[in-house]
N, C-alpha and C positions, 0 to 999 in steps of 0.2 A: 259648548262650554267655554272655549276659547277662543278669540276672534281679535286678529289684527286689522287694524283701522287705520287709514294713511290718509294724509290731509296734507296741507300748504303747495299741493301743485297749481299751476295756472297757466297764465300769457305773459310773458317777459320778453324784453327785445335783449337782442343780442349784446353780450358784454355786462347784462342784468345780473340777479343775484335773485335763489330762490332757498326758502329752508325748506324740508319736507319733512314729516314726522310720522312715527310708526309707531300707535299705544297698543300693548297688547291688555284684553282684561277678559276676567272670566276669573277661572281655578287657576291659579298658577303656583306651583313650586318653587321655578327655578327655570331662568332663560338661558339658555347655552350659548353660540352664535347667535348672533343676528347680521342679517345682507338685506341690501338695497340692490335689485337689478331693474331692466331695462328692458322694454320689449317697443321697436318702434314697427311700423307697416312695412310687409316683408319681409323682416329682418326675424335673425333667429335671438330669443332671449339672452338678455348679456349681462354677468355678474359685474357691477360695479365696484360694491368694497363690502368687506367683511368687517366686522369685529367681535373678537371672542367675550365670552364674560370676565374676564379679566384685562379688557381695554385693547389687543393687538389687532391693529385693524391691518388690511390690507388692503390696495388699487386696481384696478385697470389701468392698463398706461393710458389708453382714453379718456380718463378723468384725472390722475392722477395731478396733483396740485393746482386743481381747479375744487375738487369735491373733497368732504372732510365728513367721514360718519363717527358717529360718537353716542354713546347711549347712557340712559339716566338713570341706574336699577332698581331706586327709589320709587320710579315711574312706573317701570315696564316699557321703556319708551327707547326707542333707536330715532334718530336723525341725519340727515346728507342736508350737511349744507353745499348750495353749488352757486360757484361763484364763476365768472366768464363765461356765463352760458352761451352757447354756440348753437345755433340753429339746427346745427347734426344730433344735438340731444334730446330734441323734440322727440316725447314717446311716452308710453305711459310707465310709468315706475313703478314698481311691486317691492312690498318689504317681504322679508322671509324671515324666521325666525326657529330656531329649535327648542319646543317648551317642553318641561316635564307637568302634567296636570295631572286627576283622578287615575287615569291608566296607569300610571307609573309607567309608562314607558316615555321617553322622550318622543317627539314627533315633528313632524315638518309643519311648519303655517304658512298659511301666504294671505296677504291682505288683498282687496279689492284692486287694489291699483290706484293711483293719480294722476292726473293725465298732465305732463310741463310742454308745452307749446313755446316754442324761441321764435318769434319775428325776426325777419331780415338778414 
């Protein structure tokens, strides 16, 4: 019923600039959180930024004033913009999201993933 879908990842050279987007659709209530993390090869999954349904977001010191998440409720829609990409960011990106739908229960989502690839 619910289903997040992540788009605008790609190939960027380093110092580039990518937005990504996260639309949730299906049943929806009411979105709670929503995160953008990060899982590269090897590596264990890594929370980049949060922000609540009332706009408070939070960082990774990793990204932290490089990346900006910000979401659009009219949408359903979270975004990371990331600016000074660095080649260590290379990895694929997963939105995550707390929905309330049909269950009435809130629950966890996660989208597909995006894959951001940083050159050099």
């Amino acid at each position: 019923q619910v289903q997040l879908v992540e788009s605008g990842g790609g190939l960027v050279q380093a110092g580039g600039s990518l937005r990504l987007s996260c639309k949730a659709s299906g049943i929806i209530f009411s979105i709670n959180a929503m995160a953008w993390y990060r899982q590269a090869p090897g590596k264990q999954r890594e929370l980049l930024a949060g922000i609540t349904s009332g706009g408070s977001t939070n960082y990774a010191d990793s990204v932290k004033g490089r990346f900006t998440i910000s979401r659009d409720n009219a949408k359903n829609t979270a975004y990371l913009q990331m600016n000074s990409l660095k080649p260590e960011d290379t990895a694929v990106y997963f939105c995550n999201a707390d929905i309330l739908s049909t269950d009435y229960r809130q629950k966890d989502y996660w989208g597909q993933g995006t894959q951001v690839t940083v050159s050099s």
